[in-house]
DSSP file (Angstrom, degrees, kcal/mol; ACC not computed):
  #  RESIDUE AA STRUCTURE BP1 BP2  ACC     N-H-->O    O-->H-N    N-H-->O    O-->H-N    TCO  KAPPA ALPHA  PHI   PSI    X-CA   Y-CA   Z-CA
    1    1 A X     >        0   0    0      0, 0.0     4,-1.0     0, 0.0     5,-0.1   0.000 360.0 360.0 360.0 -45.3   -9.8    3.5   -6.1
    2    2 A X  T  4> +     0   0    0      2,-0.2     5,-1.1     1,-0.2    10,-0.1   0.542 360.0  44.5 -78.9  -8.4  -11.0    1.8   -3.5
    3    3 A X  T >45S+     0   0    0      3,-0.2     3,-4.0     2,-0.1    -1,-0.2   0.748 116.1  58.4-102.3 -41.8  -13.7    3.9   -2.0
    4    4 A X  T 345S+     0   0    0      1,-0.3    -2,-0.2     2,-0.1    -1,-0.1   0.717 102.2  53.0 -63.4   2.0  -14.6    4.5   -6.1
    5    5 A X  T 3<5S-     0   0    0     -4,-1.0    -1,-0.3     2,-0.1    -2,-0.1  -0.093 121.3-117.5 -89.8   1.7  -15.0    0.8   -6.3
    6    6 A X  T < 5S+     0   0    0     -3,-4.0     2,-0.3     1,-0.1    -3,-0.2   0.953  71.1 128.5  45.2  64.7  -17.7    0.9   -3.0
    7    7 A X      < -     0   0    0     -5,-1.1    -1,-0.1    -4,-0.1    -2,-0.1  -0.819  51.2-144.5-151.1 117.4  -15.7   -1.1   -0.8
    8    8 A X    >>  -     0   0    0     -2,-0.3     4,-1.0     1,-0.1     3,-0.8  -0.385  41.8 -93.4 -68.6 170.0  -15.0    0.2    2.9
    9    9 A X  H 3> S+     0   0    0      1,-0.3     4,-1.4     2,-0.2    14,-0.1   0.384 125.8  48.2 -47.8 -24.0  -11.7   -0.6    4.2
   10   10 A X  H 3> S+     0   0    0      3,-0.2     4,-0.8     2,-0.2    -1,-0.3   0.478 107.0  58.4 -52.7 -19.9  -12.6   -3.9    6.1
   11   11 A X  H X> S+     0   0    0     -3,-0.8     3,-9.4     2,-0.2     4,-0.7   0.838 114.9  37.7 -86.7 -78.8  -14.6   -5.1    2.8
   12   12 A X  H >X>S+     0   0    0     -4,-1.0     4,-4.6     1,-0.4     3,-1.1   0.680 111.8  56.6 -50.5 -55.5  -11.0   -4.7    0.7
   13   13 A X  I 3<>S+     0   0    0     -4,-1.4     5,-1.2     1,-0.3    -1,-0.4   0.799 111.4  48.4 -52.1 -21.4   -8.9   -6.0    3.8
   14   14 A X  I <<5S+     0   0    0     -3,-9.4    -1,-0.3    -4,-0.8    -2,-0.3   0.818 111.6  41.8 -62.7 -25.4  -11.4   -9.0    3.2
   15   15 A X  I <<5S+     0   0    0     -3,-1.1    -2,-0.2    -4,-0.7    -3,-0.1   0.980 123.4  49.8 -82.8 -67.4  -10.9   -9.3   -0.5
   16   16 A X  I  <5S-     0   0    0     -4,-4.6    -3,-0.2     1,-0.2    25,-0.1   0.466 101.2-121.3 -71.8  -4.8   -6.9   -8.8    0.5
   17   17 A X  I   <S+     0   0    0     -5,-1.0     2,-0.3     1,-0.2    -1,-0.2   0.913  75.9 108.9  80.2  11.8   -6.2  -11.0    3.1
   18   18 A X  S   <S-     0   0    0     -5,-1.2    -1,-0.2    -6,-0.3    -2,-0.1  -0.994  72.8 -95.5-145.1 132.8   -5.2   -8.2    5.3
   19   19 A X    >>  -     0   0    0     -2,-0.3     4,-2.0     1,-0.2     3,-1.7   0.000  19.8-136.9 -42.6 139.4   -6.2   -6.5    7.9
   20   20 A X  H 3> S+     0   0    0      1,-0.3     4,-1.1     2,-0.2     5,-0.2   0.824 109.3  57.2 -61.9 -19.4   -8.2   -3.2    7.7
   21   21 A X  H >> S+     0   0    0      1,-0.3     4,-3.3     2,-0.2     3,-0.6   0.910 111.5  47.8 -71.9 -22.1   -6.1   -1.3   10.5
   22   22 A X  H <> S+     0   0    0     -3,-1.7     4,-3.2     1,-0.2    -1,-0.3   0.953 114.2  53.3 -70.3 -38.2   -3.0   -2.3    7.7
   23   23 A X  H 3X S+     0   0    0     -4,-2.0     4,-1.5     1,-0.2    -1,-0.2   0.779 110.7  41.5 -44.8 -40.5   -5.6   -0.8    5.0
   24   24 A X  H <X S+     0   0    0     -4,-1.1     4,-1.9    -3,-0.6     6,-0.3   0.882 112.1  50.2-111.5 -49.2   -5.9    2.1    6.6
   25   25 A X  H  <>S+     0   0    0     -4,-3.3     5,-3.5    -5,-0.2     6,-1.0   0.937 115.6  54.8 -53.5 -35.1   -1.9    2.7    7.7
   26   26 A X  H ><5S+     0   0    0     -4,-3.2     3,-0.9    -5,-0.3     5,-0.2   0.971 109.4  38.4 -39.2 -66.8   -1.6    2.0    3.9
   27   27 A X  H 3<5S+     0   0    0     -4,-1.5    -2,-0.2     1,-0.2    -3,-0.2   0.883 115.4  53.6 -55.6 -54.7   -4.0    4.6    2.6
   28   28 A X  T 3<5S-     0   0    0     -4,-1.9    -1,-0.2     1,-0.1    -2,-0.1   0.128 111.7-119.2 -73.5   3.3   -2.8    7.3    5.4
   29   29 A X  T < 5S+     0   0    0     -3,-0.9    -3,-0.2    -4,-0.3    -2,-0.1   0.844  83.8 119.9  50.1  47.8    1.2    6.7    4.2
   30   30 A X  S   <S+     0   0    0     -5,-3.5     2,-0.3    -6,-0.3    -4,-0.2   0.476  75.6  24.6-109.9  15.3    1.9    5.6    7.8
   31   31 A X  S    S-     0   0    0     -6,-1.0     2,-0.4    -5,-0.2    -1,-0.3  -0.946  72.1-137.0-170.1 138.6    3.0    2.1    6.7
   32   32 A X        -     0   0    0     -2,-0.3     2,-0.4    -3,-0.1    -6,-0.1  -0.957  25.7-142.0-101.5 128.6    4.5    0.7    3.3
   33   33 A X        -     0   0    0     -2,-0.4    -2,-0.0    -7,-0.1     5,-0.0  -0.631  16.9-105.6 -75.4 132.5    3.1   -2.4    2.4
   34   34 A X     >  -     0   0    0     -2,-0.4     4,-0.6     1,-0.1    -1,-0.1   0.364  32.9-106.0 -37.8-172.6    5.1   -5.7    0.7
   35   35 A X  H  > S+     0   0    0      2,-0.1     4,-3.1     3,-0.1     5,-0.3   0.703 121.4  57.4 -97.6 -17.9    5.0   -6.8   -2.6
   36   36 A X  H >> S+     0   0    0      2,-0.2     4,-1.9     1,-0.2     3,-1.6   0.951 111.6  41.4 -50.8 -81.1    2.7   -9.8   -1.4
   37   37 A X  H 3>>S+     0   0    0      1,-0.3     4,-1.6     2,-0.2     5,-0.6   0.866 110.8  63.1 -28.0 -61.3    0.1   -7.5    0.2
   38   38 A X  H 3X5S+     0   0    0     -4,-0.6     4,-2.0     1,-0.2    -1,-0.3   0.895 104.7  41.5 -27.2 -66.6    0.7   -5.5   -3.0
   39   39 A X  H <X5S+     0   0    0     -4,-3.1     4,-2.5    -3,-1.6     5,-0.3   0.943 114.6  57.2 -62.5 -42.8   -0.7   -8.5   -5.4
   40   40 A X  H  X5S+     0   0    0     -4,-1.9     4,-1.0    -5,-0.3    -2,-0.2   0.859 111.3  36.8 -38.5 -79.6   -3.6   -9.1   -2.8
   41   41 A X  H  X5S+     0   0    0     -4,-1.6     4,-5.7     2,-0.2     6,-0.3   0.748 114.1  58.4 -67.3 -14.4   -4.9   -5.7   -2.9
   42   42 A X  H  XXS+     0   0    0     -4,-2.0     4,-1.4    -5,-0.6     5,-0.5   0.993 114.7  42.4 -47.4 -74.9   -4.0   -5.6   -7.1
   43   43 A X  H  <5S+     0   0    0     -4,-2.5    -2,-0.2     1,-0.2    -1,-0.2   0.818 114.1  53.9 -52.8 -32.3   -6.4   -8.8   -7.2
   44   44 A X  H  <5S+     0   0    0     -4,-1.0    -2,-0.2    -5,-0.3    -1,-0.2   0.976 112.6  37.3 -39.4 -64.6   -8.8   -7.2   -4.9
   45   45 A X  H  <5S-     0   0    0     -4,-5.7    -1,-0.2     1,-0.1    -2,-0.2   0.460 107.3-117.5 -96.0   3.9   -9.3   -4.1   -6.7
   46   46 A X  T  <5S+     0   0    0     -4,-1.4    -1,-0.1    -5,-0.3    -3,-0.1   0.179  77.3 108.7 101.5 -43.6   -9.2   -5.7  -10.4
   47   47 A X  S   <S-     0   0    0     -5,-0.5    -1,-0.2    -6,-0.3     2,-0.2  -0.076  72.3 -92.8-104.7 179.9   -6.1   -3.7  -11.6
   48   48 A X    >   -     0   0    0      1,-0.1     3,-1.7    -6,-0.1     4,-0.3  -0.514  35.7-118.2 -74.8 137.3   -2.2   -4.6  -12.4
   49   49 A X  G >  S+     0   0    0      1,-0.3     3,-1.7     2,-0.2    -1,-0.1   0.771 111.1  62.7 -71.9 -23.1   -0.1   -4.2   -9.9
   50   50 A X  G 3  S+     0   0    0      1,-0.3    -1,-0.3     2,-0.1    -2,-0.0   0.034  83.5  83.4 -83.8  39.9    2.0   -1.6  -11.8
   51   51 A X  G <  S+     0   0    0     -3,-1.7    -1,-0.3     2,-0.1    -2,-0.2   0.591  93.8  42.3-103.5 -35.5   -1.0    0.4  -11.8
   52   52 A X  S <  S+     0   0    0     -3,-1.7    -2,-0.1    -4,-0.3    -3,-0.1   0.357 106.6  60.3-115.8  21.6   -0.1    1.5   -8.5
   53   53 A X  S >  S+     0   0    0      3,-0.0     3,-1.8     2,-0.0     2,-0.2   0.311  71.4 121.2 -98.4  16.7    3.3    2.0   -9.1
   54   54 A X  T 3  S+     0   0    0      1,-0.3    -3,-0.0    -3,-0.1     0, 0.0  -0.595  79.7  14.5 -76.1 128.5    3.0    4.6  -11.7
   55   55 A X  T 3  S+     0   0    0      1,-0.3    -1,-0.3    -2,-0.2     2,-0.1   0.414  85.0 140.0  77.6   4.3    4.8    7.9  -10.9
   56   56 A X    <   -     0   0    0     -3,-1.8     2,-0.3     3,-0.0    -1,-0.3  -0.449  28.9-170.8 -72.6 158.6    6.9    6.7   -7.8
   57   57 A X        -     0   0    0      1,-0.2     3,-0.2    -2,-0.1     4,-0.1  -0.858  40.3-106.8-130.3 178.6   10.4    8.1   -7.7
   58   58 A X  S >> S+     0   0    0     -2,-0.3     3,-2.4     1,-0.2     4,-1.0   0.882 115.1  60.7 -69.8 -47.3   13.2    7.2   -5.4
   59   59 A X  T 34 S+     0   0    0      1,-0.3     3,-0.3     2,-0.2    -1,-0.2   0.829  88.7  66.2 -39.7 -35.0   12.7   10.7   -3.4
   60   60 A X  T 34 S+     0   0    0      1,-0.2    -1,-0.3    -3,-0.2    -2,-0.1   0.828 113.2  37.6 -64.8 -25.2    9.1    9.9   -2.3
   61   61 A X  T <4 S+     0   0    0     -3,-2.4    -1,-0.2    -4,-0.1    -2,-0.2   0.649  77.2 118.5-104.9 -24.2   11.1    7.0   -0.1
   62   62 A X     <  -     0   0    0     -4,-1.0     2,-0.4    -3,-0.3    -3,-0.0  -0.025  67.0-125.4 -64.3 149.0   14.3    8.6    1.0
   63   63 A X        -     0   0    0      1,-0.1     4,-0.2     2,-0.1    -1,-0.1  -0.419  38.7 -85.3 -87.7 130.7   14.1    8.5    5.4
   64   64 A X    >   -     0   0    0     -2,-0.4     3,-3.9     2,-0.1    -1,-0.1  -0.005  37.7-104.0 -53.6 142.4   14.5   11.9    7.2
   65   65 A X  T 3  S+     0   0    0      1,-0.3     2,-0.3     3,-0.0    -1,-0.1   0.741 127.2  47.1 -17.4 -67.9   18.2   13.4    8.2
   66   66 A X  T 3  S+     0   0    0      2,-0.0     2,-0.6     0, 0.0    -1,-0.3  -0.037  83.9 122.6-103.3  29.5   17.7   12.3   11.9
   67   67 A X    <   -     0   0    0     -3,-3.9    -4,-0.1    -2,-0.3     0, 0.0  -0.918  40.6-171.1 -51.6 101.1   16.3    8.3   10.8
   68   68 A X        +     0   0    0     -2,-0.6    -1,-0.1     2,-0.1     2,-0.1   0.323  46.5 107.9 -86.8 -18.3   18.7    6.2   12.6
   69   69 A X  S    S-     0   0    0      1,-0.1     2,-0.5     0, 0.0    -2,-0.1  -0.407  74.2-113.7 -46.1 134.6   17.6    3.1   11.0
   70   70 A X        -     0   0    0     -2,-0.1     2,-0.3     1,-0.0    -1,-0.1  -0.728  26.2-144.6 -93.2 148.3   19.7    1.5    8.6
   71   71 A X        -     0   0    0     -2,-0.5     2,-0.2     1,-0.1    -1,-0.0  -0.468  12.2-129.2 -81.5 127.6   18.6    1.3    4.9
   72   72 A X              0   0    0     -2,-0.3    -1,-0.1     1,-0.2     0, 0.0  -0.565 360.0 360.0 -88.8 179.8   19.2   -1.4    2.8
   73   73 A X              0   0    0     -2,-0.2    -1,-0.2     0, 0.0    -2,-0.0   0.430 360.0 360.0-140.4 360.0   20.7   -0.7   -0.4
């Protein structure tokens, strides 16, 4: 969306109020972003914010066997 929209990752993290290296941990699934960041980059790129929730399931999230973190629930 964003690269079909012509806007490098610094331009959006301008629009978004966030830094690009978070843009780019975003894009590359090394990072989840809030739901604040979430509305930024919605108003950045024009669209609804459930626009880029469409098709998540609870699996995509679940943390590997050996995660040691606790989850909330």
């Amino acid at each position: 969306m964003r690269v079909d929209k012509g806007l490098t990752q610094e331009q959006l993290g301008h629009e978004a109020q966030t830094d690009s290296s978070a843009i780019r941990s975003y894009e590359n699934g090394r990072a989840m972003l809030s739901i604040r960041t979430l509305l930024r980059i919605s108003r950045a790129l024009k669209q609804p914010p459930e626009f880029f929730l469409k098709g998540l399931r609870d699996e995509m999230f679940e943390a590997p066997a050996d995660d040691k973190r606790k989850l909330a629930s």
